[in-house]
CHARMM-style PDB file with segment names, atoms N, HN, CA, C and O in Angstrom:
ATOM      1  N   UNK     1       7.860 -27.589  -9.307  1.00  0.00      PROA
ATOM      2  CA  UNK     1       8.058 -26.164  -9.545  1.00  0.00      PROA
ATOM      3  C   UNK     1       8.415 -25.490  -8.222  1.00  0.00      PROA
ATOM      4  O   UNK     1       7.693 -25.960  -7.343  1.00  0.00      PROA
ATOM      5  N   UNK     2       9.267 -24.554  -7.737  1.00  0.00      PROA
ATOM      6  HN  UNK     2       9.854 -24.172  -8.451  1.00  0.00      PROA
ATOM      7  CA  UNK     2       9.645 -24.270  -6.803  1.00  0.00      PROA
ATOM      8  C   UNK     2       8.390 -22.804  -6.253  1.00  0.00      PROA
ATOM      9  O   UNK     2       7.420 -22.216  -6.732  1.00  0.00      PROA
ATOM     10  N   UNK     3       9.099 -22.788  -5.167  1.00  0.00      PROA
ATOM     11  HN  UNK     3       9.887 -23.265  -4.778  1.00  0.00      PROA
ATOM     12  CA  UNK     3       7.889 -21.425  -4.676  1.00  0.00      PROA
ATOM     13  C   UNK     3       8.765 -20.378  -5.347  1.00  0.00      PROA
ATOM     14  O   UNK     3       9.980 -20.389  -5.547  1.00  0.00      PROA
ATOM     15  N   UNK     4       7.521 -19.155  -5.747  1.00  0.00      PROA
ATOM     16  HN  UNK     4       6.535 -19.146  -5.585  1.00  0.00      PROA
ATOM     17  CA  UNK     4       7.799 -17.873  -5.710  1.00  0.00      PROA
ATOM     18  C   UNK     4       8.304 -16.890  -4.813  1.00  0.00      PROA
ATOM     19  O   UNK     4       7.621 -16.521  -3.858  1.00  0.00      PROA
ATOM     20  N   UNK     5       9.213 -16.525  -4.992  1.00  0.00      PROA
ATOM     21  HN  UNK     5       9.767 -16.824  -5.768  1.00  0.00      PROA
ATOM     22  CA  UNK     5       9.090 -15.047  -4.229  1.00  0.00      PROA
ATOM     23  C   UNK     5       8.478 -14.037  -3.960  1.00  0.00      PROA
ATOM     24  O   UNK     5       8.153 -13.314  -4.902  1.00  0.00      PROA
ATOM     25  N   UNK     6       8.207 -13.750  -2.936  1.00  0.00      PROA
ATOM     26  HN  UNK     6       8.471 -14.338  -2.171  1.00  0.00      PROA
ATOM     27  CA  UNK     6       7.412 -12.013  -2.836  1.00  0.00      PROA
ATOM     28  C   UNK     6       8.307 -11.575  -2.659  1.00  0.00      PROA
ATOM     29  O   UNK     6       9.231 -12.078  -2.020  1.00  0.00      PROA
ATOM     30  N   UNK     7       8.280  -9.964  -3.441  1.00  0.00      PROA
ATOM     31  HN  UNK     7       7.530  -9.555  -3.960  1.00  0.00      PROA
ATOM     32  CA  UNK     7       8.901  -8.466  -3.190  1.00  0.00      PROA
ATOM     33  C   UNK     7       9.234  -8.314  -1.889  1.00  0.00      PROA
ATOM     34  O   UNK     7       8.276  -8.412  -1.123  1.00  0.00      PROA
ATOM     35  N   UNK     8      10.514  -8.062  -1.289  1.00  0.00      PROA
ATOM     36  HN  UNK     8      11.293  -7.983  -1.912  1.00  0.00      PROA
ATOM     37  CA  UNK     8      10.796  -7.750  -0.016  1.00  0.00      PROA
ATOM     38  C   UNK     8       9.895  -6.209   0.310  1.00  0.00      PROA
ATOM     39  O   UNK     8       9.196  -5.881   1.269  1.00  0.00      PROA
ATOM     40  N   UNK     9      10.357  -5.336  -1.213  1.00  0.00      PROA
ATOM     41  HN  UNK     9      10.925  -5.602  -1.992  1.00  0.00      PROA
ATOM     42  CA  UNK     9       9.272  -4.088  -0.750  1.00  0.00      PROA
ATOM     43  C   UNK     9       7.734  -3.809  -0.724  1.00  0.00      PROA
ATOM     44  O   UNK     9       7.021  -2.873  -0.361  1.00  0.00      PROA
ATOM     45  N   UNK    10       7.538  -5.111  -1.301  1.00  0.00      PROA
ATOM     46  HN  UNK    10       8.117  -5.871  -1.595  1.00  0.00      PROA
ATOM     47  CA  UNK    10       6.346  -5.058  -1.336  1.00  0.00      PROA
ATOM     48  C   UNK    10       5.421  -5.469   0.132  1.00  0.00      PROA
ATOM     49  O   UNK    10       4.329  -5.052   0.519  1.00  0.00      PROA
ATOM     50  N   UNK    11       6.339  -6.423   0.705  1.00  0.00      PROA
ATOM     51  HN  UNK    11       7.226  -6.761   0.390  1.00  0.00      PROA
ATOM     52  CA  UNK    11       5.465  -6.848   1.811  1.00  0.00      PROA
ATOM     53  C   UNK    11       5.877  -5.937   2.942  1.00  0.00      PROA
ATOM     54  O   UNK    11       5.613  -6.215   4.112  1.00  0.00      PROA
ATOM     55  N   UNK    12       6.551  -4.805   2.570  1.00  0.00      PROA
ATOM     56  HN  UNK    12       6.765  -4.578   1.619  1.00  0.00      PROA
ATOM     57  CA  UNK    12       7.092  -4.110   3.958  1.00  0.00      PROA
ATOM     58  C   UNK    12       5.856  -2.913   3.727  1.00  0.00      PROA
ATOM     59  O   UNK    12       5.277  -2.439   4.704  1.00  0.00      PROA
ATOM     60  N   UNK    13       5.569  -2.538   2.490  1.00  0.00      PROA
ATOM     61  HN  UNK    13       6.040  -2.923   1.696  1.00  0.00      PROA
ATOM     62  CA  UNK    13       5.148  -1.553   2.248  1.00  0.00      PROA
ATOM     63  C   UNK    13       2.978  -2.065   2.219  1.00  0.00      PROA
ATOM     64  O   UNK    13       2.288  -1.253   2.835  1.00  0.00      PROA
ATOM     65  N   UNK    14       2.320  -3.083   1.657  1.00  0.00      PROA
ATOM     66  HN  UNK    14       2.880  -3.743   1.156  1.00  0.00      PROA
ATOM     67  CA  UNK    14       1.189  -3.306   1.714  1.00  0.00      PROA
ATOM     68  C   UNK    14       1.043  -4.655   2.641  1.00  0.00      PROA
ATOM     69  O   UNK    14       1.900  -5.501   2.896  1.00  0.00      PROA
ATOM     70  N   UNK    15      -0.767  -4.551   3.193  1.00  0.00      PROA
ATOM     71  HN  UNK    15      -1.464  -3.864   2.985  1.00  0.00      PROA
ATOM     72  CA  UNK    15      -1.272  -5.994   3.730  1.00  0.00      PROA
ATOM     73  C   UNK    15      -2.461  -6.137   2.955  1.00  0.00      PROA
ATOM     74  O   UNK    15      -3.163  -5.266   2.441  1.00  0.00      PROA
ATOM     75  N   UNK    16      -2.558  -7.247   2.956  1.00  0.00      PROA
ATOM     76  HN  UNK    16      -1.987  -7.954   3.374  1.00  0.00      PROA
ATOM     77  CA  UNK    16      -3.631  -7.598   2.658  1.00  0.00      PROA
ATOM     78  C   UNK    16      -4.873  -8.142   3.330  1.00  0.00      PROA
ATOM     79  O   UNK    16      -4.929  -9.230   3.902  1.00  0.00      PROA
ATOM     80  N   UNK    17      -5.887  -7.252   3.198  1.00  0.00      PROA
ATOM     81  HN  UNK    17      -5.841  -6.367   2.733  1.00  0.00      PROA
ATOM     82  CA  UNK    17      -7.224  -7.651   4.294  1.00  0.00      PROA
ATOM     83  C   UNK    17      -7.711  -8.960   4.081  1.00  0.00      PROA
ATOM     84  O   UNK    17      -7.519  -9.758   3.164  1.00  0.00      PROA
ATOM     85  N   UNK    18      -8.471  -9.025   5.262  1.00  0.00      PROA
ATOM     86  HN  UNK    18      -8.626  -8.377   6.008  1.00  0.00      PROA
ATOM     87  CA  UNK    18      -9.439 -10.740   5.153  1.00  0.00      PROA
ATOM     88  C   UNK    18     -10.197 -10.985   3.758  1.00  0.00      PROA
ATOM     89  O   UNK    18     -10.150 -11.940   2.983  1.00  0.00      PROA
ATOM     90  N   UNK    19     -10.971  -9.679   3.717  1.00  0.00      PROA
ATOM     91  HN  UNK    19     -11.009  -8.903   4.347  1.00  0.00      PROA
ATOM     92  CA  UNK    19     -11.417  -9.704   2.021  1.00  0.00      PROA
ATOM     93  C   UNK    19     -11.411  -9.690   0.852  1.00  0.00      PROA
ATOM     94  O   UNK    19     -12.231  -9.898  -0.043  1.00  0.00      PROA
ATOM     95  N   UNK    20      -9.736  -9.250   0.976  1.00  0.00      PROA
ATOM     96  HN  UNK    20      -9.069  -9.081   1.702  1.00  0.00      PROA
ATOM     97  CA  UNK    20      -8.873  -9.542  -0.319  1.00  0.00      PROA
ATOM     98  C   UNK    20      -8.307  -7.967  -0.710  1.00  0.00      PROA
ATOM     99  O   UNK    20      -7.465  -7.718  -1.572  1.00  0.00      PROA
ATOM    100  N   UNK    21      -8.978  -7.021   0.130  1.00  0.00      PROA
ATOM    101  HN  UNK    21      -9.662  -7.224   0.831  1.00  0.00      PROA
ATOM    102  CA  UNK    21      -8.312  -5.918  -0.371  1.00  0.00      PROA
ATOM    103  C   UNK    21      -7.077  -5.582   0.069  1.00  0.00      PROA
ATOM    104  O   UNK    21      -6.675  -6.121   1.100  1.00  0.00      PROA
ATOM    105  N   UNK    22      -5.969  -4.320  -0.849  1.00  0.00      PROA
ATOM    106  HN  UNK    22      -6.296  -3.881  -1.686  1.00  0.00      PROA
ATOM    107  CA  UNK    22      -4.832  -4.062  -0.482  1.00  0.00      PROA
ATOM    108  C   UNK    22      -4.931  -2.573   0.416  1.00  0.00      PROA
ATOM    109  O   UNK    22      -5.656  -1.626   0.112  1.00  0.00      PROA
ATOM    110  N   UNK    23      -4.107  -2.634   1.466  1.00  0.00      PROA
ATOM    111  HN  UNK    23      -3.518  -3.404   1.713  1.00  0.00      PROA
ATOM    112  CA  UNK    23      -4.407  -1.466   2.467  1.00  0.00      PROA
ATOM    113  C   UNK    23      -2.553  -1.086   2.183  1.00  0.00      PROA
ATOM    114  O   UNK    23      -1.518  -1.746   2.280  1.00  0.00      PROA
ATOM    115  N   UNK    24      -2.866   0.221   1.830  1.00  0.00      PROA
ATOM    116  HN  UNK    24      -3.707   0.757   1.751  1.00  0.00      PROA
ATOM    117  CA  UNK    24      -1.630   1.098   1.982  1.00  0.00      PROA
ATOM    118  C   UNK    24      -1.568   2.328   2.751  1.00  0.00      PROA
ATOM    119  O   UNK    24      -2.550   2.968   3.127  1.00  0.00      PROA
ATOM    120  N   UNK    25      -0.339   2.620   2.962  1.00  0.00      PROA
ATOM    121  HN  UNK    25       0.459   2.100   2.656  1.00  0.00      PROA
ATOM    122  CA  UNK    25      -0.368   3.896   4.082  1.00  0.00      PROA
ATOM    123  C   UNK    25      -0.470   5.090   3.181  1.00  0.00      PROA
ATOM    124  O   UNK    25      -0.097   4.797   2.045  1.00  0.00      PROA
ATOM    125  N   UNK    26      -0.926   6.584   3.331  1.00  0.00      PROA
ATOM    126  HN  UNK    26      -1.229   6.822   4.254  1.00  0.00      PROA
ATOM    127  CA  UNK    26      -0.948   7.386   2.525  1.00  0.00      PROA
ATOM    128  C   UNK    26      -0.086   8.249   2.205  1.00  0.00      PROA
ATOM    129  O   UNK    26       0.596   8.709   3.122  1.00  0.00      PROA
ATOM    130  N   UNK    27       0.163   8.764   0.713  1.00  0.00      PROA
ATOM    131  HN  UNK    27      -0.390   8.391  -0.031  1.00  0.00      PROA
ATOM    132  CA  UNK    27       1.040   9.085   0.179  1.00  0.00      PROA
ATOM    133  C   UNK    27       1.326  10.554   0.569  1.00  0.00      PROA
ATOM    134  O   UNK    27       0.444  11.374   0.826  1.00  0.00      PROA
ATOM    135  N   UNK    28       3.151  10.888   0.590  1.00  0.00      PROA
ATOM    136  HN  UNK    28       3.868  10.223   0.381  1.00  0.00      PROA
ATOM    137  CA  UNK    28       2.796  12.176   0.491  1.00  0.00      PROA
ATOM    138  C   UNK    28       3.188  12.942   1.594  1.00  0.00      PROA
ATOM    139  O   UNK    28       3.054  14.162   1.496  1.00  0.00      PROA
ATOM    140  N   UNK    29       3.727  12.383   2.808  1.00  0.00      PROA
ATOM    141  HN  UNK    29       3.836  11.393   2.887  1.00  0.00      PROA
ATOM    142  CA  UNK    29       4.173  12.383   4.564  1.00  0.00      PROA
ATOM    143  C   UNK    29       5.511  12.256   4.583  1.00  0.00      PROA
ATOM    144  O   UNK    29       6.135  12.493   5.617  1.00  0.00      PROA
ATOM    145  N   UNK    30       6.177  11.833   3.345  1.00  0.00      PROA
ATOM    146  HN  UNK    30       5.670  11.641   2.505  1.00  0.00      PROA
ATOM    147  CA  UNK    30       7.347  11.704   4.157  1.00  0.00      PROA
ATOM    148  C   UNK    30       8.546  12.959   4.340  1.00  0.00      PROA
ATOM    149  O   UNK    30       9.471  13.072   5.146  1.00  0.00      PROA
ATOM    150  N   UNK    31       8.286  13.446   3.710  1.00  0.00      PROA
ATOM    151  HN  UNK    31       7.535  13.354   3.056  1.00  0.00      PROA
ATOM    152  CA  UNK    31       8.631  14.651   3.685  1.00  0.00      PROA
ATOM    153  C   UNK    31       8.246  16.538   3.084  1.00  0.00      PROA
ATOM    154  O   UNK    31       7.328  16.581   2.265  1.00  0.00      PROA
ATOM    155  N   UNK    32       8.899  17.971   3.465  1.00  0.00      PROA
ATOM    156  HN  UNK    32       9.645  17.936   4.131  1.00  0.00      PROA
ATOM    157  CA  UNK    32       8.422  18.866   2.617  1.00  0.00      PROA
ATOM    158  C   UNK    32       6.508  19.046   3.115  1.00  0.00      PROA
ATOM    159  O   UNK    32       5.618  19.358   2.323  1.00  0.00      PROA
ATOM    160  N   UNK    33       6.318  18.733   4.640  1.00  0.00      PROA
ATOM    161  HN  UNK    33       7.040  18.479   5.283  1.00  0.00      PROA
ATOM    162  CA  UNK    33       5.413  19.188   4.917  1.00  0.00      PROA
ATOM    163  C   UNK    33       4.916  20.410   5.116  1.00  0.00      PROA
ATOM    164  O   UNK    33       3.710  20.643   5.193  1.00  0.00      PROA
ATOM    165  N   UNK    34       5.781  21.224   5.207  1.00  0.00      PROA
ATOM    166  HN  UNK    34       6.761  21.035   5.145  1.00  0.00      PROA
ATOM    167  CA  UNK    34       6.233  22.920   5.502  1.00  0.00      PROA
ATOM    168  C   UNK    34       5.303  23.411   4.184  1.00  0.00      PROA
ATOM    169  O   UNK    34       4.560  24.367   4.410  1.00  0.00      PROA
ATOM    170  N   UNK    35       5.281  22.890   2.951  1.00  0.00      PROA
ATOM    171  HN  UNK    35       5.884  22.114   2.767  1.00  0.00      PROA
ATOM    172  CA  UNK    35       4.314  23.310   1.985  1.00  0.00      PROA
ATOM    173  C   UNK    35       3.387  22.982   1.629  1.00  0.00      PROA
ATOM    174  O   UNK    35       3.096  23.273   0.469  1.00  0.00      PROA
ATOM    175  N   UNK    36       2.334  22.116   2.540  1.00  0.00      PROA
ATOM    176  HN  UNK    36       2.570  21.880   3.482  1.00  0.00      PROA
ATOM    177  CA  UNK    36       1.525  21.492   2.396  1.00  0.00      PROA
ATOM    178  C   UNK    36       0.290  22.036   3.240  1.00  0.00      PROA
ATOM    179  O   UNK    36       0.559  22.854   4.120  1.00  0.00      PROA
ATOM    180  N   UNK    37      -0.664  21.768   3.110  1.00  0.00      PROA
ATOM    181  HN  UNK    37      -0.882  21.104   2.395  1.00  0.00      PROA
ATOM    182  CA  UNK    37      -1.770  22.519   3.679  1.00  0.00      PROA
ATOM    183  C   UNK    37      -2.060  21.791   4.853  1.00  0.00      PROA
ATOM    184  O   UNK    37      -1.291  20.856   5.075  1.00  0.00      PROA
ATOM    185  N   UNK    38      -3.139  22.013   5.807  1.00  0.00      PROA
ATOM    186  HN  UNK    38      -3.764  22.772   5.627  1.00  0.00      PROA
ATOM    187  CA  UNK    38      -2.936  21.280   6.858  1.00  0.00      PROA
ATOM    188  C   UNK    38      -3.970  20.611   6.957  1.00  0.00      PROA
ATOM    189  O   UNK    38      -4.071  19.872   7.937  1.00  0.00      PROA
ATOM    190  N   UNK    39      -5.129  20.671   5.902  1.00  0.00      PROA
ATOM    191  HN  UNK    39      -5.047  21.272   5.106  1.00  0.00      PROA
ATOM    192  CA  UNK    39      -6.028  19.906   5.517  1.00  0.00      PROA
ATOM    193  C   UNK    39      -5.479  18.554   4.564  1.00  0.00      PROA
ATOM    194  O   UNK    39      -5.924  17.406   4.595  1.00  0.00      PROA
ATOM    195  N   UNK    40      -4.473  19.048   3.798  1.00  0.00      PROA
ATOM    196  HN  UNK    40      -4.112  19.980   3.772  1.00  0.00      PROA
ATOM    197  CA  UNK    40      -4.031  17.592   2.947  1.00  0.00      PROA
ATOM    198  C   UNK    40      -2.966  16.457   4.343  1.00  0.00      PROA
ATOM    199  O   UNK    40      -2.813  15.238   4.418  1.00  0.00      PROA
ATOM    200  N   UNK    41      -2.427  17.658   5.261  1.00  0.00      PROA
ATOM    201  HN  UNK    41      -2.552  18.648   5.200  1.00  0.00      PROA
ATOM    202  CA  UNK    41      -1.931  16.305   6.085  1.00  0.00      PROA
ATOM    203  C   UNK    41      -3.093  15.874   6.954  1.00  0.00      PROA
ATOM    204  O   UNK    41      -3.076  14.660   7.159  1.00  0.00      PROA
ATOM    205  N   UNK    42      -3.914  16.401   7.421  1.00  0.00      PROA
ATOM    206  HN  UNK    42      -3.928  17.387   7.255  1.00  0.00      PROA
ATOM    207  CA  UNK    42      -5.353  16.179   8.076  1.00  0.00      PROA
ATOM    208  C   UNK    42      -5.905  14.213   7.487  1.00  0.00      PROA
ATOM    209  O   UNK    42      -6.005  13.181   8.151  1.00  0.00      PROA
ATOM    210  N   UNK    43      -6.104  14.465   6.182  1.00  0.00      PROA
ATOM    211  HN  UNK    43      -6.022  15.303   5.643  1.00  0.00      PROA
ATOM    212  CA  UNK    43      -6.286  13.537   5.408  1.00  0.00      PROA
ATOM    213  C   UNK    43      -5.574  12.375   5.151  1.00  0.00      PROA
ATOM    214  O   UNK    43      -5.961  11.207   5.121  1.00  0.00      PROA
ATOM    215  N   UNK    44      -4.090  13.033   4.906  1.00  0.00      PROA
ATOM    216  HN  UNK    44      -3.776  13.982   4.931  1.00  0.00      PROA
ATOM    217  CA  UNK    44      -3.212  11.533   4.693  1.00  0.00      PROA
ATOM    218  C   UNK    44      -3.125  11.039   5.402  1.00  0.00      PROA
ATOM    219  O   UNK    44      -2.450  10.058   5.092  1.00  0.00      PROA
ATOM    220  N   UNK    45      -3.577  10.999   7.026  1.00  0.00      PROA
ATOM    221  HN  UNK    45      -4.125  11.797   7.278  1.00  0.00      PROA
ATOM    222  CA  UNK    45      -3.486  10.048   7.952  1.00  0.00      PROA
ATOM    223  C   UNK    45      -3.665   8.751   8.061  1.00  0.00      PROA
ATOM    224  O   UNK    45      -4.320   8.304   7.120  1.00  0.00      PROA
ATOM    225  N   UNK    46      -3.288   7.850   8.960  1.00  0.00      PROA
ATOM    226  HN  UNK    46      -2.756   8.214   9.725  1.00  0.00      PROA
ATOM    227  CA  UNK    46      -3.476   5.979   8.626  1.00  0.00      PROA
ATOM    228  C   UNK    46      -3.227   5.842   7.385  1.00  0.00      PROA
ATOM    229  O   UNK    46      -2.395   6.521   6.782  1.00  0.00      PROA
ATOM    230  N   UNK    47      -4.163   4.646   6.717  1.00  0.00      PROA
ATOM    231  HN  UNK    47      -4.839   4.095   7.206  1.00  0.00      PROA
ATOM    232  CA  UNK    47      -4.090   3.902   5.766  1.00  0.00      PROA
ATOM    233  C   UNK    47      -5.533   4.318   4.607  1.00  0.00      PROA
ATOM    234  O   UNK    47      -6.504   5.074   4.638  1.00  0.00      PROA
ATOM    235  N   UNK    48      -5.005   3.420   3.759  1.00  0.00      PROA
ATOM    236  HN  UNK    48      -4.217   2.806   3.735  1.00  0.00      PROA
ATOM    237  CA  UNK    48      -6.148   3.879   2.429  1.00  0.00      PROA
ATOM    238  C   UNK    48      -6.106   2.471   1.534  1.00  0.00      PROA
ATOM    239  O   UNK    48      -5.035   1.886   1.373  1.00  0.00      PROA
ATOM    240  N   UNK    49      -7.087   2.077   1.084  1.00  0.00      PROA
ATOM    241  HN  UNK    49      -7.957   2.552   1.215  1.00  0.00      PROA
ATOM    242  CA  UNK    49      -7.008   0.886   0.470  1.00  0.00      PROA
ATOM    243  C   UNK    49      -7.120   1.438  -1.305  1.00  0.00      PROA
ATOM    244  O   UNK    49      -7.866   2.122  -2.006  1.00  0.00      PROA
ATOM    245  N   UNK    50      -5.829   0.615  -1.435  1.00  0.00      PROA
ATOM    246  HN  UNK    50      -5.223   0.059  -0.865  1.00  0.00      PROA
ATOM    247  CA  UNK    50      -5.728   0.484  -3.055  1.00  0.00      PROA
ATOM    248  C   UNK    50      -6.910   0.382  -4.279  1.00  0.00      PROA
ATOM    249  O   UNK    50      -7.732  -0.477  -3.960  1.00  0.00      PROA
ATOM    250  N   UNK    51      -7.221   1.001  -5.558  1.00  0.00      PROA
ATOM    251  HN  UNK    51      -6.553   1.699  -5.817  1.00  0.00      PROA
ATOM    252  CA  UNK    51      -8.242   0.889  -6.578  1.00  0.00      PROA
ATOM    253  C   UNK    51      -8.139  -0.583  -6.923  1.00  0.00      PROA
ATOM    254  O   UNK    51      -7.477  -1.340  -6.214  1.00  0.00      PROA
ATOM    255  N   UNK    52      -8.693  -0.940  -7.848  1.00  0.00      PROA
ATOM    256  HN  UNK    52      -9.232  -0.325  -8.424  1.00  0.00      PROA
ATOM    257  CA  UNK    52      -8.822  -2.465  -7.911  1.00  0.00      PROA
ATOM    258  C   UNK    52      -7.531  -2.415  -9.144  1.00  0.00      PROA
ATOM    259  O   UNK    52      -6.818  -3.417  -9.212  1.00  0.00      PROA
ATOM    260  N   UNK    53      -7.299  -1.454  -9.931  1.00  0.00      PROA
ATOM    261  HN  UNK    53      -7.878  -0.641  -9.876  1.00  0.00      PROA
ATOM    262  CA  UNK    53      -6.244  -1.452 -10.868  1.00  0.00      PROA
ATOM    263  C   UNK    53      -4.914  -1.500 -10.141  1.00  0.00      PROA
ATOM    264  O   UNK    53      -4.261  -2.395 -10.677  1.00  0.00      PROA
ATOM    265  N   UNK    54      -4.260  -0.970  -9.217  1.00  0.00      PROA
ATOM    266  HN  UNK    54      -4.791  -0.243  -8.782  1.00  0.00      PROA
ATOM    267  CA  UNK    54      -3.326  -0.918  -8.227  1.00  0.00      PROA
ATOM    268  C   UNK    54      -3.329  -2.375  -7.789  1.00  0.00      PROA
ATOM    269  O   UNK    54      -2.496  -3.113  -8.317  1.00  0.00      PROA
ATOM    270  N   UNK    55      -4.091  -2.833  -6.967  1.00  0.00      PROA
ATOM    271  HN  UNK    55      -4.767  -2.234  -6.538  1.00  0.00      PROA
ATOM    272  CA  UNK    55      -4.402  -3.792  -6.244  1.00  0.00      PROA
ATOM    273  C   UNK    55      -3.977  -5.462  -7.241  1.00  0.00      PROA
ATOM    274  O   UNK    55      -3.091  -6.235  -6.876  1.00  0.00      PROA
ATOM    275  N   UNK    56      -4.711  -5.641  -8.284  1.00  0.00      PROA
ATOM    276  HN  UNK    56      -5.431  -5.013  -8.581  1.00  0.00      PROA
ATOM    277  CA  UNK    56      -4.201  -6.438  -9.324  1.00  0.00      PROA
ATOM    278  C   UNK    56      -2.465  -6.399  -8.822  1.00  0.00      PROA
ATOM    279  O   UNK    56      -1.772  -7.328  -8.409  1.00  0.00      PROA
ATOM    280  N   UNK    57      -2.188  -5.269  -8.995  1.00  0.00      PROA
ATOM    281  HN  UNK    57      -2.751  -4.514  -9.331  1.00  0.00      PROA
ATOM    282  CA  UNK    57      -0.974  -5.177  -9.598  1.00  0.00      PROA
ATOM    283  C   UNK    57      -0.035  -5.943  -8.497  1.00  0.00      PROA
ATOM    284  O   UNK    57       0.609  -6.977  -8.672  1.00  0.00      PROA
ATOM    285  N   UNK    58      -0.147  -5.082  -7.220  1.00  0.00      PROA
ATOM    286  HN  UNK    58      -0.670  -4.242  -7.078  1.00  0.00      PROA
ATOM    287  CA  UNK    58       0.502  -5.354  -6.036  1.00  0.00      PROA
ATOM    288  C   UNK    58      -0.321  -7.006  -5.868  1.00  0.00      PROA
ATOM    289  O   UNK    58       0.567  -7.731  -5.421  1.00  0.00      PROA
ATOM    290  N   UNK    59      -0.856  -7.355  -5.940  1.00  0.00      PROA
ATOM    291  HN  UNK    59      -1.578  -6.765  -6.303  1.00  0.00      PROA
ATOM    292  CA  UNK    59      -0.654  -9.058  -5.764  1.00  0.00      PROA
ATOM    293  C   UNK    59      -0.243  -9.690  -6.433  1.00  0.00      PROA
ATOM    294  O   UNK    59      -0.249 -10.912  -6.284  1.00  0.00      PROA
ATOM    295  N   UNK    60       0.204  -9.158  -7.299  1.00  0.00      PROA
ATOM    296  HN  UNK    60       0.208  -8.165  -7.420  1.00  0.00      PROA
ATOM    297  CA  UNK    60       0.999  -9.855  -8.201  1.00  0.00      PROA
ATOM    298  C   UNK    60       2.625 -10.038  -7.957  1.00  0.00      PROA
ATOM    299  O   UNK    60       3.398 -10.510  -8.791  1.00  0.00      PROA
ATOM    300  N   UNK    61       2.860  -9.726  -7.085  1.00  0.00      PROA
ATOM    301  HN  UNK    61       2.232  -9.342  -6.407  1.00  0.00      PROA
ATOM    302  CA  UNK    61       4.359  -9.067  -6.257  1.00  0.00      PROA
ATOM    303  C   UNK    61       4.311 -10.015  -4.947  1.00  0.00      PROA
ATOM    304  O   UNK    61       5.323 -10.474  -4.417  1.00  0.00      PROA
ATOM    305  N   UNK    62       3.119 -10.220  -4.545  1.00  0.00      PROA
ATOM    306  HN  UNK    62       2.297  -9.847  -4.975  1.00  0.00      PROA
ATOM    307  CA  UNK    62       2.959 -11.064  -3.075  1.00  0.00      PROA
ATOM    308  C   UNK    62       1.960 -12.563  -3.208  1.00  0.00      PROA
ATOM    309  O   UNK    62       0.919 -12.702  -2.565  1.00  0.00      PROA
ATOM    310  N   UNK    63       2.380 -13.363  -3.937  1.00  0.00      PROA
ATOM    311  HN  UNK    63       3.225 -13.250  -4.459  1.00  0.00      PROA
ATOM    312  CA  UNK    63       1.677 -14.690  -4.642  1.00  0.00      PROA
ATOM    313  C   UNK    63       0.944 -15.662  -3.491  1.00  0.00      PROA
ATOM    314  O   UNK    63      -0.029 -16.402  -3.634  1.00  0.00      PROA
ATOM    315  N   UNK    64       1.733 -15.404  -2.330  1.00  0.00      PROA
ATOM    316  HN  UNK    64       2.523 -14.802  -2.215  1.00  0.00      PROA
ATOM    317  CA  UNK    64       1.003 -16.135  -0.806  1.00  0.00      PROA
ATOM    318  C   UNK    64       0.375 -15.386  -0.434  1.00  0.00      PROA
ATOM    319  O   UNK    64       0.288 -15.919   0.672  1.00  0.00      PROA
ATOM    320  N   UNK    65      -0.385 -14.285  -0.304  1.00  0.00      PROA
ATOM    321  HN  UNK    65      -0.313 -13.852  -1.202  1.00  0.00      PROA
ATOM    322  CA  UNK    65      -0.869 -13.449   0.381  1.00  0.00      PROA
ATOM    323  C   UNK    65      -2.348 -12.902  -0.098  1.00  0.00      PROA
ATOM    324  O   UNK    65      -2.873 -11.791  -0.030  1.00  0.00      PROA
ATOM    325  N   UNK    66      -2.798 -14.207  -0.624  1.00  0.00      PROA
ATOM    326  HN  UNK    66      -2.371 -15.109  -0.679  1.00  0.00      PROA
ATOM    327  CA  UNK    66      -3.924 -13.513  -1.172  1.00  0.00      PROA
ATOM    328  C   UNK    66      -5.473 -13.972  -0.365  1.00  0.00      PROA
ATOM    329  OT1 UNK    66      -6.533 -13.460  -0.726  1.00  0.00      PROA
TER     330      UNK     66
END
């Protein structure tokens, strides 16, 4: 059986921790900050790790990486 592929966007966009969780950057920055409060960009800073429903999902996209 040959290897799988992972998502090119997927591995640009999540990692996966030592413990198995998925770490994503937070949503919501990339643009149209001018209307945003300065407490919600306060917050979206770094990274945020994925719910376990998300998380399923996105490893399912990255088959070596678990």
């Amino acid at each position: 059986m040959p290897k799988m592929k992972t998502k090119s966007s997927a591995k640009k966009r999540f990692k996966v921790s030592a413990t198995g969780k998925v770490i994503a950057s937070q949503a919501g920055k990339q643009h149209g900050m001018i209307k945003r409060s300065n407490k919600f960009l306060r917050n979206a800073r770094g990274t945020t790790v994925l719910c376990a429903a998300d998380a399923k999902i996105v490893k399912g996209f990255m088959p070596y990486d678990r």
